[in-house]
C-alpha positions as a printed Julia matrix, in Angstrom:
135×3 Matrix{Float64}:
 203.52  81.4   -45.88
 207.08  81.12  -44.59
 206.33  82.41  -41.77
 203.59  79.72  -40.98
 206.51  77.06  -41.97
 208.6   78.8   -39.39
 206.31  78.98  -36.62
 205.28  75.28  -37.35
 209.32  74.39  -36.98
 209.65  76.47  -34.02
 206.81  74.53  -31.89
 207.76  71.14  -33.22
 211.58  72.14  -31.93
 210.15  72.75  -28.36
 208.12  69.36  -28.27
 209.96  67.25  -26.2
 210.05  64.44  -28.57
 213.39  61.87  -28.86
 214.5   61.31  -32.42
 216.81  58.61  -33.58
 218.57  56.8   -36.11
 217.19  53.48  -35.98
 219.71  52.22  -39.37
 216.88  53.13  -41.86
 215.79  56.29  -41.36
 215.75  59.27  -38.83
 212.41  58.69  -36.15
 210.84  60.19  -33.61
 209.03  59.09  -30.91
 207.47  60.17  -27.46
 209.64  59.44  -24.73
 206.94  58.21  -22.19
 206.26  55.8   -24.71
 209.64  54.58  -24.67
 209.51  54.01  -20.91
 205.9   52.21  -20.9
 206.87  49.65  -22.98
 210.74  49.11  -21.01
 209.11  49.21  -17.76
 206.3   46.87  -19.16
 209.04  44.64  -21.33
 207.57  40.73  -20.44
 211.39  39.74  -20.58
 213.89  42.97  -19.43
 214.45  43.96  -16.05
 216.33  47.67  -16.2
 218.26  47.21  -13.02
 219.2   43.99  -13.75
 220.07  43.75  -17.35
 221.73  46.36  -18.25
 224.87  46.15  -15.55
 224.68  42.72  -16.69
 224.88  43.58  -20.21
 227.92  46.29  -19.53
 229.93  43.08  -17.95
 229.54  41.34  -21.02
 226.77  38.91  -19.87
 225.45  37.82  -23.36
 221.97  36.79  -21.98
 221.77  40.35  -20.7
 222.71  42.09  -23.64
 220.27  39.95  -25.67
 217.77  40.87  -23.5
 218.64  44.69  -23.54
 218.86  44.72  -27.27
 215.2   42.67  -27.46
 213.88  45.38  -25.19
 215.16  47.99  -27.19
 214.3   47.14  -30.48
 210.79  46.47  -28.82
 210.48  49.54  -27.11
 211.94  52.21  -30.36
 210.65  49.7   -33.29
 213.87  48.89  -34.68
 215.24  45.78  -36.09
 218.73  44.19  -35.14
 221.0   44.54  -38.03
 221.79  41.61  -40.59
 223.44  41.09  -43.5
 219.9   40.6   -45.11
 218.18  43.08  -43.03
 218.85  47.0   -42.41
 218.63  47.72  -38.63
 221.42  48.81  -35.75
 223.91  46.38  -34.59
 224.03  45.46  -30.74
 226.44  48.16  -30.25
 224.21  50.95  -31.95
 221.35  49.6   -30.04
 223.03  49.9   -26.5
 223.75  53.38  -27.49
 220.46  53.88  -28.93
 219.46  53.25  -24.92
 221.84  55.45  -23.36
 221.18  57.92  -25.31
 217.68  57.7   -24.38
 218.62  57.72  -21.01
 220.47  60.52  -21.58
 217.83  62.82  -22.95
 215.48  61.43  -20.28
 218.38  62.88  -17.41
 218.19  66.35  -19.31
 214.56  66.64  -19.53
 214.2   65.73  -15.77
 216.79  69.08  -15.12
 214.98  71.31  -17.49
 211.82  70.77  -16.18
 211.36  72.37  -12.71
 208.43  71.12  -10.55
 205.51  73.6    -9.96
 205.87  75.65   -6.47
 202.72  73.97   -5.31
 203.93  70.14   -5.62
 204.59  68.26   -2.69
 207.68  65.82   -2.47
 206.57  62.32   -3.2
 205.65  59.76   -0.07
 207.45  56.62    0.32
 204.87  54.7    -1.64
 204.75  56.67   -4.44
 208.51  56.49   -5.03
 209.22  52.77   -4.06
 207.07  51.37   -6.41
 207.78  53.19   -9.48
 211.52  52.06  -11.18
 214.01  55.14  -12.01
 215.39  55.83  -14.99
 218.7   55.06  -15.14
 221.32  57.73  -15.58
 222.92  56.74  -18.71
 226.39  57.9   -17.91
 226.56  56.25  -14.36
 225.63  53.04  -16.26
 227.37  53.02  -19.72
 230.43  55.38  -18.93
């Protein structure tokens, strides 16, 4: 039996699933998932609200905290309602960004793929690396 358990926690360890605090509880959630619904926010534009939001730009940093709490499922915190406060949330995002950087250099491309053509690359946005951005 505790060997099942074991097993069980070894495979869920190697999942590449990001967890997070989101001021409730601890959650966990697949990263592509994450990106879908950032690249697909109605509102938030990556490479233009977040620098925006790291000057200080409040309509930026509303608009990066809407798309986060949008794209994790979290709530901003109030007095009358647990959540993360803007500054949690920002993090929340660079650490995502962060995790997304280190999964990108453990994961090594098969020997059989072929560099990507110009129009697969220019259409698709980039993750931002976090520490570029936020350090």
């Amino acid at each position: 039996m505790l060997r099942a358990v074991w097993k069980w926690f070894r495979q869920d360890r190697n999942r590449q699933i990001f967890c997070y605090w989101d001021g409730i509880r601890l959650r966990r959630i697949d990263p592509l998932v994450v990106w879908d619904r950032l690249v697909s926010h109605p509102e938030f534009v990556e490479d233009r609200d977040v620098p925006a939001a790291i000057r200080g730009n409040l309509e930026a940093i509303r608009l990066v905290v809407k798309a986060v709490c949008d794209a994790f499922g979290c709530r901003e915190w109030a007095e009358s309602t647990p959540g993360l406060t803007r500054t949690e949330l920002m993090d929340l995002l660079a650490a995502y960004y962060d995790y997304c950087e280190a999964l990108k250099k453990n994961i090594a491309a098969p020997a059989t793929s072929s560099p990507p053509t110009g129009s697969e690359s220019s259409e698709q946005p980039s993750i931002t690396n976090a520490e570029s951005v936020f350090g």
